[in-house]
C-alpha positions as CSV (number, residue, x, y, z in Angstrom):
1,X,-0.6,24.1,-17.7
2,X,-0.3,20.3,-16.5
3,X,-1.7,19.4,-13.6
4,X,1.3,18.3,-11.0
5,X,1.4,15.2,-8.8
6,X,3.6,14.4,-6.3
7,X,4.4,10.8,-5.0
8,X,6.1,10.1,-2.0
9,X,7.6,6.6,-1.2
10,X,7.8,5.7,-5.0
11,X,11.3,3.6,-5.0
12,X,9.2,1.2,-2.6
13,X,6.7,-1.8,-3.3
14,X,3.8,0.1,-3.7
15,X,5.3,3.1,-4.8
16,X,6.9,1.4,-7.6
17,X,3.6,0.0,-9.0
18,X,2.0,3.6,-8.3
19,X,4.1,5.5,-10.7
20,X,4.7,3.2,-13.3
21,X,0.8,2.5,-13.5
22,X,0.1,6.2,-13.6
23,X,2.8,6.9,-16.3
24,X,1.4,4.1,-18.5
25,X,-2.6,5.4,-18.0
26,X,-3.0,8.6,-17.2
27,X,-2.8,11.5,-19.9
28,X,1.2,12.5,-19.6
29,X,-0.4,16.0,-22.0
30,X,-2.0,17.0,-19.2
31,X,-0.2,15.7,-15.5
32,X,3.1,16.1,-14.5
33,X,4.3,13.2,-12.0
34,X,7.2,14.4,-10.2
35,X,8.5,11.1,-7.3
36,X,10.7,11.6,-4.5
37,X,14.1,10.1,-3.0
38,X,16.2,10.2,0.2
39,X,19.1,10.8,-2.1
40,X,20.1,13.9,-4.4
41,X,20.1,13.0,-8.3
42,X,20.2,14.3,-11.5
43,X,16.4,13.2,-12.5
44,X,14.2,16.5,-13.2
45,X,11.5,14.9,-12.3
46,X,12.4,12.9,-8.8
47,X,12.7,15.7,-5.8
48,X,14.5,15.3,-2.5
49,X,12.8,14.5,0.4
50,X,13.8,12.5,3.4
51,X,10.8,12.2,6.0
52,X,13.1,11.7,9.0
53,X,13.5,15.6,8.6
54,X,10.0,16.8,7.0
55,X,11.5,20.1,6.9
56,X,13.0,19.1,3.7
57,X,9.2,19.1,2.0
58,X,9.7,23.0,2.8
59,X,12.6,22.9,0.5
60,X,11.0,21.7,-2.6
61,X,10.6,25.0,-5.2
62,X,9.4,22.5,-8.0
63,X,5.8,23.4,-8.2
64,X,3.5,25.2,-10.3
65,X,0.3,23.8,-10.3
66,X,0.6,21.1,-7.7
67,X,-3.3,19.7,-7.6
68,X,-2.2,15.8,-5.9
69,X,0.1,14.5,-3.3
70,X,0.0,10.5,-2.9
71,X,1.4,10.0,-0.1
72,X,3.2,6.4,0.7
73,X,6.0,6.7,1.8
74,X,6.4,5.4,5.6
75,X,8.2,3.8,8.4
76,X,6.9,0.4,9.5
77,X,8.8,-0.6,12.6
78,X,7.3,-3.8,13.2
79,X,10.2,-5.4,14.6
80,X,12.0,-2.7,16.4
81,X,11.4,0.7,19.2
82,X,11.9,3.0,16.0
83,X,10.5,6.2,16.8
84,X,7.4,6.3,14.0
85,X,6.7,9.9,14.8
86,X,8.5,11.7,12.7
87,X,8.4,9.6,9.8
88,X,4.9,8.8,9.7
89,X,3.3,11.8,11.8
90,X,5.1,14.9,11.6
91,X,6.1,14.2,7.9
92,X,2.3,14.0,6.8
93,X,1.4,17.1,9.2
94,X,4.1,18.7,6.6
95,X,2.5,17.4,3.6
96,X,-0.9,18.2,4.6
97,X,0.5,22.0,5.3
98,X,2.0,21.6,1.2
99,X,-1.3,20.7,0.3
100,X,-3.4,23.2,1.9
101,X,-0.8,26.0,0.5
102,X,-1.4,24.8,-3.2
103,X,-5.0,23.7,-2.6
104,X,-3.9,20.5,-3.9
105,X,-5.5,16.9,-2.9
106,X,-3.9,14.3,-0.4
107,X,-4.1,10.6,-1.1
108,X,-3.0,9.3,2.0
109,X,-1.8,5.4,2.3
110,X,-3.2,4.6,6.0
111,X,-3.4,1.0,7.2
112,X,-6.6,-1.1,8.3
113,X,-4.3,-2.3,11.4
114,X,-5.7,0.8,13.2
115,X,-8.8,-1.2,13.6
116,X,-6.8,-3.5,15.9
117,X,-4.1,-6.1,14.8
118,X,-6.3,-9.3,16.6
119,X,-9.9,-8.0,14.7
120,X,-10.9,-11.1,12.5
121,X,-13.9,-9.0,11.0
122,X,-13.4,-4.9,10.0
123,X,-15.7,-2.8,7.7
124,X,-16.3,0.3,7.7
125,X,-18.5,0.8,11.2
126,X,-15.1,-1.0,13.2
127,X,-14.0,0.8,16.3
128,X,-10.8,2.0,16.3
129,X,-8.2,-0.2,17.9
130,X,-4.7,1.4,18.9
131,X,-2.6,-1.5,19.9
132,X,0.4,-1.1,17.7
133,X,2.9,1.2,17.1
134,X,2.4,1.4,13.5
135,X,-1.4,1.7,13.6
136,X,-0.8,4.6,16.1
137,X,1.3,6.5,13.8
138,X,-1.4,5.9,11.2
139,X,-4.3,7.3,13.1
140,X,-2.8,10.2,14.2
141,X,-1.4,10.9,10.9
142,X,-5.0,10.8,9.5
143,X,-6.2,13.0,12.9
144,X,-3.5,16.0,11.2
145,X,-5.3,15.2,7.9
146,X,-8.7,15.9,9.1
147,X,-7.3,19.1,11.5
148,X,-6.0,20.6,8.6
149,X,-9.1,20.7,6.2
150,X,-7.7,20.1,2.8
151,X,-9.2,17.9,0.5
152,X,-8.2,14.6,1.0
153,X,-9.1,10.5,0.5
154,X,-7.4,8.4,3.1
155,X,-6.8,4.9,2.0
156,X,-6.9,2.1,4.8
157,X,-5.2,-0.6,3.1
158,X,-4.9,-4.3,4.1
159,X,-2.1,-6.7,3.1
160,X,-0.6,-5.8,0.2
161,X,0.8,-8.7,-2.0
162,X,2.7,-9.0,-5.3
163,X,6.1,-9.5,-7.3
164,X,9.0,-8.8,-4.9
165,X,6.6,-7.5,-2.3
166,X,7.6,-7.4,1.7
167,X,8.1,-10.1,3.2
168,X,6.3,-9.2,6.9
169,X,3.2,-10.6,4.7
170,X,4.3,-14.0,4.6
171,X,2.0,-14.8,1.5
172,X,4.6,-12.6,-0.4
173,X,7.2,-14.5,1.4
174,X,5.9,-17.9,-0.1
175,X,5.3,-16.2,-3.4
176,X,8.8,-15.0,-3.8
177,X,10.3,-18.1,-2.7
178,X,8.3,-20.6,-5.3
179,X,9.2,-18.0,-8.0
180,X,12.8,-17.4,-7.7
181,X,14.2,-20.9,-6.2
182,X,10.5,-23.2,-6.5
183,X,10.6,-24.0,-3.2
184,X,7.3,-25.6,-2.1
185,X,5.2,-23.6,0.0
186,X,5.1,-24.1,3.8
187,X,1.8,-24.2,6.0
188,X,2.3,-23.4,9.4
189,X,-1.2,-22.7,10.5
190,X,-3.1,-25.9,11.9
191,X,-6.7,-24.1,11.1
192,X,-8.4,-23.1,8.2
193,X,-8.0,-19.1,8.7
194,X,-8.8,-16.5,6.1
195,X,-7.6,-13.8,4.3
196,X,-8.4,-11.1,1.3
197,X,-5.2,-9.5,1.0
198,X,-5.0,-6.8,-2.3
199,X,-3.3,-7.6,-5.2
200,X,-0.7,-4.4,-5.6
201,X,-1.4,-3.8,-9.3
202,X,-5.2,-3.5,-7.8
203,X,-4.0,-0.7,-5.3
204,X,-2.5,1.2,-8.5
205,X,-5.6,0.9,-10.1
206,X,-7.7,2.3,-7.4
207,X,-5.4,5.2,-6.8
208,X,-5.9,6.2,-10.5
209,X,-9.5,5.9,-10.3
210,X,-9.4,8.2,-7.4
211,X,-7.6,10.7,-9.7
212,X,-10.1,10.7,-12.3
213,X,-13.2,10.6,-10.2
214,X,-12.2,12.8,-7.6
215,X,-12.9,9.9,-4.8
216,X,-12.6,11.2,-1.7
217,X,-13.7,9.9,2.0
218,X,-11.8,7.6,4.3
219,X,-12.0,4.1,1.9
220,X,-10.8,0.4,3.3
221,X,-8.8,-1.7,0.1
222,X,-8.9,-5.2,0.1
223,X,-9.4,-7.9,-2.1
224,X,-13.4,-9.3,-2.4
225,X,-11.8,-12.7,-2.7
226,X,-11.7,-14.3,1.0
227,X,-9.2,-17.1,0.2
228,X,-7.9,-19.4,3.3
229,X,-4.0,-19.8,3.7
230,X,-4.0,-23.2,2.2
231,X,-5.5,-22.0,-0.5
232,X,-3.4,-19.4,-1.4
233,X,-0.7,-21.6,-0.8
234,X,-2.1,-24.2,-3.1
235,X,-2.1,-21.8,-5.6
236,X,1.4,-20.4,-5.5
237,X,2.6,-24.0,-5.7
238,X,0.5,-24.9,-8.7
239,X,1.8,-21.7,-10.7
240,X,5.2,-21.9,-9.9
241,X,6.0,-25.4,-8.4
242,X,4.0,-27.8,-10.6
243,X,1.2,-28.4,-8.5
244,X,4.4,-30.1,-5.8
245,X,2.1,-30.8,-2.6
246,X,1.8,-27.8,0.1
247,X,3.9,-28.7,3.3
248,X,1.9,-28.5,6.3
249,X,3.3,-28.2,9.7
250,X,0.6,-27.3,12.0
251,X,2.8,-25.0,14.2
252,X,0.2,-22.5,15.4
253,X,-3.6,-21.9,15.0
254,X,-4.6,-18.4,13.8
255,X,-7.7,-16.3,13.6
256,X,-9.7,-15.0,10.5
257,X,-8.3,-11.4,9.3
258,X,-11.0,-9.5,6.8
259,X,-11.2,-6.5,5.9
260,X,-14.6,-5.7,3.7
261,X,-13.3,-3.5,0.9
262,X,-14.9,0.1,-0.3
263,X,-17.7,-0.4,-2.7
264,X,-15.8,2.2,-4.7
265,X,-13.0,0.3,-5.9
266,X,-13.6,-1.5,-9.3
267,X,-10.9,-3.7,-9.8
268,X,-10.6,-6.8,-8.3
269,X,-7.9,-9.4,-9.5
270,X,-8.1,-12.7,-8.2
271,X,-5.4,-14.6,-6.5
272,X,-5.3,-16.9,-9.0
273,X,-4.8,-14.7,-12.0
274,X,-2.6,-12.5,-10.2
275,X,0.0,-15.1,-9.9
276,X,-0.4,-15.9,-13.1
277,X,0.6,-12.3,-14.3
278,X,3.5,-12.4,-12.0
279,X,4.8,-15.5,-13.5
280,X,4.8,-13.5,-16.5
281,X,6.5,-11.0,-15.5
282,X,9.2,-13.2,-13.7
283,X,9.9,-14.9,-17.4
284,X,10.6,-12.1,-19.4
């Protein structure tokens, strides 16, 4: 009997990556992947599941041998009063009960924002800082985790950056920009600030390691690669721009943002050769 995993969120940006990395690498002889969707189709394989009423998880009769749930599916809010409770809290209290009833293993996509959204420095020791909405949700999502007692590896994840990714991170707002109409990147940071966002394709590769080594623990993911805007920047318009000159403005002055990675995770693209992959991709 195949061992089933379920994936929540996979019609998003991570999501996306998620699935289509596991189908290509893990052994399809012996795991099922079954994905999720707001909307009723005709796929076998892709359940319905809408997390603004969790009791739909309650409703899914799919399983046999259900051993992982990867959960990322979530509600951001960042610009807006949305109520993140249910989608974010309540939804993974539901999940963590589907779990516990198969014995199966949550991979939880937390956020390293919980450590505080003005912290220039977090590792694994950082205090706990609660002042956003969305890292709220987050902690107390993990705090039904814990309270619940399955087995479980809680990821909390940094920017996240890649083809056609979000673009809240503005570094996937520049990338998407010099890709699809070469604009020239735009620099309106007056310091020299700092970042190690994670390459998405990176996140993919992580979660599948945690699946064949049976990682589990609370784990930050980030990037080893501390890279400052304008050198990012430099690099998107050398890929995709020809090198053109980065514009700087010097509207605001930020603050260092880095978030020390896990020692588990293995792979570790850097910025540069990531953008050179997505070029790739963006010309076939």
């Amino acid at each position: 009997m195949k061992d089933e995993i379920l994936i929540t969120g996979s019609t998003g940006f991570i999501g996306r990556s998620v699935n289509d990395y596991l189908k290509k690498n893990l052994d399809l002889n012996k795991f099922q992947i079954y994905t999720t969707s707001r909307t009723t189709n005709n796929k076998s394989n892709c359940l319905f599941l809408d997390l603004e009423d969790p009791s739909s998880i309650f409703n899914i009769k799919k399983f046999s041998n259900l051993k992982y749930v990867i959960h990322l599916a979530a509600s951001i809010g960042w610009y807006d009063d949305s109520n993140l409770f249910t989608p974010n809290v309540l939804s993974t209290g539901c999940l963590s009960y589907l779990c516990k009833e198969w014995n199966a293993k949550l991979i939880f996509a937390s956020a390293a924002i919980i450590h505080g959204t003005k912290s220039e420095f977090i590792d694994k020791d950082s205090k706990i800082i609660l002042d956003s909405k969305y890292g709220h949700s987050k902690f107390d999502a993990e705090n039904l985790i814990h309270a619940s007692g399955i087995q479980n590896c809680i990821l909390r994840i940094s920017g996240v950056y890649g083809m056609d990714g979000p673009d809240h991170l503005h570094i996937n707002k520049a990338i998407m920009n010099a890709c699809y109409q070469q604009k020239i990147p735009t620099n309106d940071v007056s310091n020299e600030i700092k970042r190690n966002y994670i390459y998405v394709q990176d996140l993919a590769k992580f979660i599948h390691q945690i699946l064949l080594e049976n990682i589990s623990g609370t784990h930050l993911v980030s990037s080893e690669e501390f890279l400052t805007i304008n050198q990012m920047l430099t690099m998107i318009s050398d890929q995709f721009t020809e090198g053109k000159k980065v514009i700087k403005r010097n509207k605001i002055e930020g603050r260092d943002q880095i978030v020390l990675p896990s020692q588990k995770i293995k792979s570790h693209t850097s910025f540069k050769d990531a953008l050179a992959e997505m070029h790739k991709q963006q010309k076939r």
